[in-house]
N, C-alpha and C positions, 0 to 999 in steps of 0.2 A: 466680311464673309459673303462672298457670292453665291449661289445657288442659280444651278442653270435647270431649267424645261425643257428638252430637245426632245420634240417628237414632230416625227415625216405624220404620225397620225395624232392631229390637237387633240389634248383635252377638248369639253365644251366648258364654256366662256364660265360658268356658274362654276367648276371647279379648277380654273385658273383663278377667278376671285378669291374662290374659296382656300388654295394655296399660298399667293399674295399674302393675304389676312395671316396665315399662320407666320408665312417666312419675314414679312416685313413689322409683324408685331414679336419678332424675335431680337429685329434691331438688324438680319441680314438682308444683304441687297438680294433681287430676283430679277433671272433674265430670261427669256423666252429663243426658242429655236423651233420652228414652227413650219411644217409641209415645206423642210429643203427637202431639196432633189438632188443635191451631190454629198458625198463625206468629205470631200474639202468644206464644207461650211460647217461641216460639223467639227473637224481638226480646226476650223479656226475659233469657232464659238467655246469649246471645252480648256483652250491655253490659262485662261488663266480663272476659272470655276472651282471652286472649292468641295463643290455638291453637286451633283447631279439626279435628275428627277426621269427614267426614258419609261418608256411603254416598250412596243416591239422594238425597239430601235437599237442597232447592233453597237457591242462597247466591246471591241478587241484590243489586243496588242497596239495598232499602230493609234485607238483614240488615246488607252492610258499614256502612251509616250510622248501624245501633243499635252496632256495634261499634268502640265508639273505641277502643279496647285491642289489637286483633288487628293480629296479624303474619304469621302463616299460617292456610294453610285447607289441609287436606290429603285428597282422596277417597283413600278405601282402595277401590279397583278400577283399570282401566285409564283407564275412560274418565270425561271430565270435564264431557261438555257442559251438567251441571246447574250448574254456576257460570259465574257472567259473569266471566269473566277481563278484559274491558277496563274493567268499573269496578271490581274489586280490583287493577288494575295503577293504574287511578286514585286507589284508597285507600292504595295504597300496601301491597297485600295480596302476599305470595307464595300463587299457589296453584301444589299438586304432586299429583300419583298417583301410584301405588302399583304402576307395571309389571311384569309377570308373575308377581306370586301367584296370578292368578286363572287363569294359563294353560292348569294343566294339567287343571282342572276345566272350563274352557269346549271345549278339544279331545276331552275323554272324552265332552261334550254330540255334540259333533258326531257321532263316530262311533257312538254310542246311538240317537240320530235319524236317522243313516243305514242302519244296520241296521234299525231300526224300518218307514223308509219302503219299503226295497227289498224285508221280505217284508210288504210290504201292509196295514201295521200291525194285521199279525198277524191278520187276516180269517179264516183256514182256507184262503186261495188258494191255488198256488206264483206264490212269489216267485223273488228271483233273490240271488245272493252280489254279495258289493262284490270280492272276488280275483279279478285280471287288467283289473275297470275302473280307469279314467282321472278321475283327480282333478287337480281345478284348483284352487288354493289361491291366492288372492286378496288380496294383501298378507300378505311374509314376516318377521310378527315376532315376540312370543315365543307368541303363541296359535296362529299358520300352522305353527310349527318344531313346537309340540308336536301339533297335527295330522297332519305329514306323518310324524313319529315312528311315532306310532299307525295312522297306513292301513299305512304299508310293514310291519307286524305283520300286515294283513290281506290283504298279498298283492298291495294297489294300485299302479298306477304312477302316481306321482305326480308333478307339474308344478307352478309358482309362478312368479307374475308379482309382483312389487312394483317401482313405479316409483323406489324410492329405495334397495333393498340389491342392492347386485351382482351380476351373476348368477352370478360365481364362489363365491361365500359361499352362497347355494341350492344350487350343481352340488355342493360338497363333503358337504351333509349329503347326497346321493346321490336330488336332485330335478332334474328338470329345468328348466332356469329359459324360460321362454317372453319373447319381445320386446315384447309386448301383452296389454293384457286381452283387445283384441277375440282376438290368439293363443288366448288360454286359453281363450274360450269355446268357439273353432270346434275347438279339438283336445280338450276333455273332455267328459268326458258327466255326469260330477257338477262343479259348484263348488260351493267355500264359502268364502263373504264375510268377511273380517275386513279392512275398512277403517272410517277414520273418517265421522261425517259431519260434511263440508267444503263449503264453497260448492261448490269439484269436485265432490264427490263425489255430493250429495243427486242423487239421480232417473237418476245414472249408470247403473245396472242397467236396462235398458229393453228393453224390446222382443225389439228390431235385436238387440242382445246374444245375450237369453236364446233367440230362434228360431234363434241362428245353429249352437246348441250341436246335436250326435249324434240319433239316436233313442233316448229311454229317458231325458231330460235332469233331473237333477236338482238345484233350487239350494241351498243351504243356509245360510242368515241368523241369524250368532250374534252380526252387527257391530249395526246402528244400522235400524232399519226406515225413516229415511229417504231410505237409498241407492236403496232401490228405488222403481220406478216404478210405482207403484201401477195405474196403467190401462193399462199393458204388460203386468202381469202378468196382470192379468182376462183381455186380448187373449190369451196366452199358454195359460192354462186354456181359453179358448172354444177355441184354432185347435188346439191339441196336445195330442192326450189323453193321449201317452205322459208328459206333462210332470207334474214332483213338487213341489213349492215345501214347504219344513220350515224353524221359526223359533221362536227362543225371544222374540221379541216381535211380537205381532200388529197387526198394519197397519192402518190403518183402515179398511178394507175386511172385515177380519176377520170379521164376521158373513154377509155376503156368499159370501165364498168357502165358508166352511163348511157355508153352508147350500146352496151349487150343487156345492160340487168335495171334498167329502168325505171321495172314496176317493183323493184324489191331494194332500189339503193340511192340514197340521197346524200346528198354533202351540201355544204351553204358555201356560195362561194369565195368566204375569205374566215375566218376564225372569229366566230359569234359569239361566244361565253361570256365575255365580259361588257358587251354592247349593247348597256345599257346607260341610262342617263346617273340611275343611284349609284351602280357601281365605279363608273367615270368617277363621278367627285370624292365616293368613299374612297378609293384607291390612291387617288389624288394627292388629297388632304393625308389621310396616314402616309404616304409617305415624304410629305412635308414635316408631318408630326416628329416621321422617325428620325429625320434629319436634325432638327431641333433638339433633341433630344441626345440624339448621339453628340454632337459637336457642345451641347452646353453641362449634359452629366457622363458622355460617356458610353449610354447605354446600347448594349451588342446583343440587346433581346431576339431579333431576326434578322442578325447574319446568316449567310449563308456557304460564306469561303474561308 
């Protein structure tokens, strides 16, 4: 049983050990695919791999076709939308993720770029604290929990809207669970995004939404930069100056904003939520774990197609 690695972006060496260890004390072989530059090396490294292990790295139609041998495809992070799951459901592919390693590294992003935004990114101005403001947290799962973890340490009163965890399970870790997004927006004066992007979901943050929030409004995008609406948020920067927009992935619009809304809009320049060392090898290892696991009992706990 082979198991491939293919990522243009490596693990670090401690969670490639730490992979190894799980896949070669399973009895499977492990192979590495490591900063290529073209997808011919990647059509030739997946021919004959049983397992696969990617990060960002793209798994369509024309990889599953080189790949007569696969059985799973596994991202080590939350989110998946870099593989076609309806033609690996057609290959007869399981693909899975790797939910919540990455959480608590993307919630510490948050509140880093919130602090960041509210003293002015650090200009020499006065800025203002995040203790006694109103955070809306935007889909409650393990990224939003370990978010609302971390504000209640800074004093915020925090709120959650997610249309599918109850809102008894929010009120007990000691949040308020709100009835609506459009709730969350008109009751906070910060959110921050962790939904998918969904047919619903893409271009849902709009406008309507973000105007309807407090004075002082700030949003904060560590989900999918296609949730937002790109020409509402322009709108949004022209009509409201007190308005903050912070994002670990830059929109296409990116050039634009920076170069008119500067002192109110920040982005990192490549997708920072998981860019951490802990979360690297947690990610990792689960989903080596998961591989193991599917292929020797079966188990389809976090499929996703």
């Amino acid at each position: 049983m082979k198991v491939l690695i293919a990522t243009d972006k490596p693990f670090a060496k401690v969670a490639v050990d730490g992979i190894r260890t799980v896949v070669e004390g399973a009895g499977f072989e492990l192979a590495l695919l490591e900063k290529y530059t073209e997808k011919a090396q990647l059509l030739d490294a997946v021919k004959d791999a049983n397992a696969i292990i990617i990060r960002s790295d793209i798994i369509d139609a024309e990889v599953l076709d080189a790949a007569k041998e696969l059985k799973i495809v596994v991202r080590a992070g939350a989110g998946y939308d870099n593989v076609d799951l309806a033609a690996a459901t057609a290959h007869g592919v399981v693909v899975m993720n790797t939910p919540g390693q990455n959480s608590n590294a993307v919630a510490e992003l948050v509140l880093g770029m919130l602090v960041y935004g509210v003293r002015n990114f650090y200009n020499g101005t006065s800025g203002t604290e995040l203790k006694g403001k109103k955070l809306g947290i935007l889909a409650y799962g393990n990224v939003g929990r370990n978010v609302a973890r971390i504000a209640k340490g800074f004093g915020m009163e925090v709120y959650a809207y997610d249309a599918y965890c109850p809102a008894d399970v929010i009120e007990k870790d000691g949040v308020k669970a709100l009835a609506s997004t459009a709730d969350l927006f008109k009751a906070c004066q910060i959110i921050s995004l962790h939904i998918p992007a969904t047919a619903e979901t893409k271009g849902s943050i709009n406008y309507e939404l973000m105007n309807s929030m407090p004075k002082g409004a700030i949003v904060v995008n560590t989900a999918r930069k296609e949730v937002i609406d790109e020409a509402g948020l322009t709108k949004m920067f022209e009509e409201r100056p007190d308005f903050k927009y912070l994002s670990d992935i830059q929109p296409a619009i990116h050039a634009d904003l920076a170069a008119r809304f500067a002192d109110r809009y920040f982005a990192t320049p490549k997708k920072m939520g998981a860019q951490t060392s802990e979360a690297n090898i947690n990610a990792g290892i689960a989903a080596a774990e998961q591989i193991v696991d599917f292929i020797k009992n079966g188990n389809l706990k976090f499929k996703v197609n």
